[in-house]
C-alpha positions in Angstrom: 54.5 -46.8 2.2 51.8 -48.2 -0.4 49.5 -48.1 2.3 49.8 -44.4 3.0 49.6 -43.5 -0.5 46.2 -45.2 -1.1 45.1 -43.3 2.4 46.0 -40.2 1.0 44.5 -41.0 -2.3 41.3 -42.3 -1.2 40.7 -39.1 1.0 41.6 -36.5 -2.1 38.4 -39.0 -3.9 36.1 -38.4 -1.2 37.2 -34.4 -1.4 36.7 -34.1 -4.7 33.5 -35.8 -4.6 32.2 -33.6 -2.0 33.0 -30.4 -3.5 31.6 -31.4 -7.1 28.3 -32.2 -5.8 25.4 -30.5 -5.9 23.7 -32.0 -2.7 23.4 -29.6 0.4 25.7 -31.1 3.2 25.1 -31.4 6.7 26.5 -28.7 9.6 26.8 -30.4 12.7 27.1 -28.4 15.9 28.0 -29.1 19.3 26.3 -29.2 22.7 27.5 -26.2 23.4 27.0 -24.0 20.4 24.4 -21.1 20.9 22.2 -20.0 18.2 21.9 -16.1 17.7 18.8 -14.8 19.5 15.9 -13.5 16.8 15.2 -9.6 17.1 11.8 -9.0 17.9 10.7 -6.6 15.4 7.9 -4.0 16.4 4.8 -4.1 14.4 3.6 -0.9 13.1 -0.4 -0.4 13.1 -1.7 1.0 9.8 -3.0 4.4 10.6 -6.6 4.5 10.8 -8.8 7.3 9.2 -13.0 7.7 10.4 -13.8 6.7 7.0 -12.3 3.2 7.5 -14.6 2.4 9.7 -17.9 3.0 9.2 -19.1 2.8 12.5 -16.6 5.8 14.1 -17.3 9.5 13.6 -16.1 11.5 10.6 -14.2 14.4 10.9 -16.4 17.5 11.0 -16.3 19.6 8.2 -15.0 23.3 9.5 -14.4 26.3 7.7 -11.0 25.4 8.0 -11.7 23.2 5.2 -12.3 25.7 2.9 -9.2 27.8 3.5 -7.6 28.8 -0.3 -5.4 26.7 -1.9 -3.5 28.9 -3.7 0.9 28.4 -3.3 3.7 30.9 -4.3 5.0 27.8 -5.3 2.8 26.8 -8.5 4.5 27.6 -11.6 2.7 30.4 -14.1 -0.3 29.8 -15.4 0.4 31.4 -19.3 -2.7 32.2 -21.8 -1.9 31.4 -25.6 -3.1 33.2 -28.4 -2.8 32.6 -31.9 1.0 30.0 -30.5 1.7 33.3 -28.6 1.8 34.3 -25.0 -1.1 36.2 -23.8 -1.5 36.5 -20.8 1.1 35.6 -17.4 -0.8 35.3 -14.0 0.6 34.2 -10.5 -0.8 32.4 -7.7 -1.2 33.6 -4.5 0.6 32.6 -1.2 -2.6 30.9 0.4 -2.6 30.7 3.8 0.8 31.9 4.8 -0.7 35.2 3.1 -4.5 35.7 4.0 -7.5 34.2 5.9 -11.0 33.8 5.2 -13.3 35.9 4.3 -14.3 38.2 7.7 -17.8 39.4 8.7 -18.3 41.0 12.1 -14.7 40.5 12.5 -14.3 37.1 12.0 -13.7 34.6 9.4 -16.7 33.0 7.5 -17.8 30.8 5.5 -22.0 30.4 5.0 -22.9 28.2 7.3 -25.5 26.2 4.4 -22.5 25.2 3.0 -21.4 23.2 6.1 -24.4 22.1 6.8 -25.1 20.3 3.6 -21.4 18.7 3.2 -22.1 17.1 7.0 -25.5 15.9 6.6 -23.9 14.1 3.0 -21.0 12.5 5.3 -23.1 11.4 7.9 -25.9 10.0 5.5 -23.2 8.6 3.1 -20.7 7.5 5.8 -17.9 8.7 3.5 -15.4 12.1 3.8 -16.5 14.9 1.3 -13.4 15.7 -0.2 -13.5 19.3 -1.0 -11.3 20.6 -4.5 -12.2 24.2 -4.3 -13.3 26.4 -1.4 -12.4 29.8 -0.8 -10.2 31.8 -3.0 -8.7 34.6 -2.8 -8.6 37.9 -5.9 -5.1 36.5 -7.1 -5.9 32.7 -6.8 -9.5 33.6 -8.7 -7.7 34.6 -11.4 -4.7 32.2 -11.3 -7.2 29.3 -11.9 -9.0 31.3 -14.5 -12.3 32.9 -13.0 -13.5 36.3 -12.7 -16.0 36.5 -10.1 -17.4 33.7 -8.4 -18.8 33.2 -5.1 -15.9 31.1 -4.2 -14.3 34.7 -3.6 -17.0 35.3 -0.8 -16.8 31.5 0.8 -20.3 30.6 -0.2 -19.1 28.3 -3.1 -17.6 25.1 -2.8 -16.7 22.4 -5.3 -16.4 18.6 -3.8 -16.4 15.2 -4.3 -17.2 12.2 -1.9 -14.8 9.7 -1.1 -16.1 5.8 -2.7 -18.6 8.0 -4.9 -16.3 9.5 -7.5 -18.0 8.5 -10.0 -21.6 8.6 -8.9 -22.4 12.0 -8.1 -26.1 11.1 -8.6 -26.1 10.0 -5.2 -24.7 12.6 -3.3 -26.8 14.6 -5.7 -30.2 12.6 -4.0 -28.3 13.3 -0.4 -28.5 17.3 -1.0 -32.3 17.0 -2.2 -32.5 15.0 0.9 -30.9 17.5 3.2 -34.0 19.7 2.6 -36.6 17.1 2.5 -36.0 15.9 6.3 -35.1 19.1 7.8 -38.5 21.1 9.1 -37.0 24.2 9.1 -37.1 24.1 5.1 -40.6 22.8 5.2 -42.0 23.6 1.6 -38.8 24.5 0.0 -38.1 22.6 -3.7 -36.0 22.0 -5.4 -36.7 23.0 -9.5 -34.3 21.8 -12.1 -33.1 24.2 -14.7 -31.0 24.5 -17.7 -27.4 23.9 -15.8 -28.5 22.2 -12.3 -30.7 22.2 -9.3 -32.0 25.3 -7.4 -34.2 26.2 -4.6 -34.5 29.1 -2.2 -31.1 29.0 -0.6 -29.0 27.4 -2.9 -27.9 26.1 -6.5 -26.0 23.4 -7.6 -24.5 21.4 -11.0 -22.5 18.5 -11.8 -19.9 19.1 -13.5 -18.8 16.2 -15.6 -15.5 14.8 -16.6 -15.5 16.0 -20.0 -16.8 20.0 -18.9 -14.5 22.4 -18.4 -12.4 22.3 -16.1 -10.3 25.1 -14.1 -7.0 24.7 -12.0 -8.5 23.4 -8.9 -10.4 20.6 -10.6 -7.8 18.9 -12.8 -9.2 15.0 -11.5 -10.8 12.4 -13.6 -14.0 12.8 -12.1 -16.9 14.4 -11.9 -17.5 17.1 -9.1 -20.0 19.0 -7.4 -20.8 22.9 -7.3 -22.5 24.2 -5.0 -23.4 27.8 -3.7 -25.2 29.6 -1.8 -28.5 31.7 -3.2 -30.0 33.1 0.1 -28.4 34.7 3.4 -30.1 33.2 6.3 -28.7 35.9 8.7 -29.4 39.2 6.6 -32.9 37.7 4.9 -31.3 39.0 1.8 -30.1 37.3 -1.6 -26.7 36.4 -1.7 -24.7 38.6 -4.5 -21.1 38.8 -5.8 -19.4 42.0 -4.6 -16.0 43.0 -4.9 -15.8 45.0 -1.5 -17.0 41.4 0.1 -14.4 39.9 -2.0 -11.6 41.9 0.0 -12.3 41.4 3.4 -9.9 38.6 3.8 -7.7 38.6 7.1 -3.6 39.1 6.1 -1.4 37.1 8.2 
């Protein structure tokens, strides 16, 4: 009988022992255990852009680019006065509302403009990211302008992508633009108060710390640039109202 009590006694020792310590204890399987298969688990490829590799082709820059981006969805934009409220202006519905610009009976955009921002992506190798194109009456107003060209798609305010802040170079690109092309053969460029201008068009860099209207609210600076000369009608190129309206309605 003594001999059965120090059995059981000596086993409750070695059970106490092994619960009260802290070392990891060994599992010991059988032959003929099976381990649970590993799931593969599909990789997913990072989606690749054209400006990720500098070697592929960038996306050509359309008119569809410049299509307005005014929402029904934007909030107010409300005008102050002396802690009172002004002024109330909506936006528009963008493209669920209205096109482009039409001429001849179909949408436009001068084609300078998308000349110049394709020659900068192709020099620079980087997208042109584009803040403001087209804009309609109601989205004009919304973002607080009267009458720009933007109304009459030969306006556009941009940016390039990995040149945010160093506009100077895609400044040198647009000089450049003219410089290599022989169908501008003799055209300069003349720097005045606000920018650069020659025959065709005019631009301006528009810092961080200028103003600044609803469709530029970035950190950096940004490019405007618009068009001076109609190629097509050999005539300047002028803000009209009646221009302004001849935007297709969806």
């Amino acid at each position: 009988m003594s001999n059965v009590i120090q059995i059981v006694s000596l086993i409750l020792a070695l059970l106490a022992t092994s619960c009260s310590s802290n070392e990891p204890r060994a599992i010991f399987r059988s032959k003929s255990d099976e381990r649970v298969p590993k799931k593969a688990v599909a990789s997913t490829d990072v989606p690749q852009y054209p400006w990720n590799d500098s070697t592929s082709s960038l996306q050509v820059v359309t008119k569809e680019f410049f299509r307005c981006k005014g929402s029904s969805l934007n909030p107010p934009h409300i005008i102050y006065e002396n802690g009172k409220e002004k002024d109330r202006t909506w936006d528009c519905g963008g493209v669920e509302r209205h096109g482009l610009p039409v001429r001849n009976g179909e949408e436009y955009v001068y084609p300078a403009l998308l000349e110049i921002l394709n020659f900068i992506q192709t020099s620079l190798k980087k997208p042109v990211i584009i803040t403001s194109g087209h804009r309609c009456p109601s989205h004009e107003q919304y973002v607080g302008s009267t009458s720009s060209k933007h109304l009459i798609a030969a306006a556009v305010s941009f940016m390039v992508e990995g040149h945010e802040t160093r506009p100077e170079r895609v400044v040198r690109e647009i000089v450049r633009y003219y410089e290599v092309n022989p169908l501008f053969a003799g055209i300069k460029f003349t720097q005045t108060e606000t920018g650069w201008k020659n025959k065709e068009v005019f631009f301006r860099v528009y810092t961080p710390t200028d103003g600044r209207n609803l469709d530029n609210r970035h950190p950096f600076p940004y490019i405007e640039l618009e068009v001076r000369f109609d190629r097509q009608l050999s005539k300047p190129v002028t803000f009209s109202w009646g221009e302004a309206q001849t935007y297709l309605r969806k």
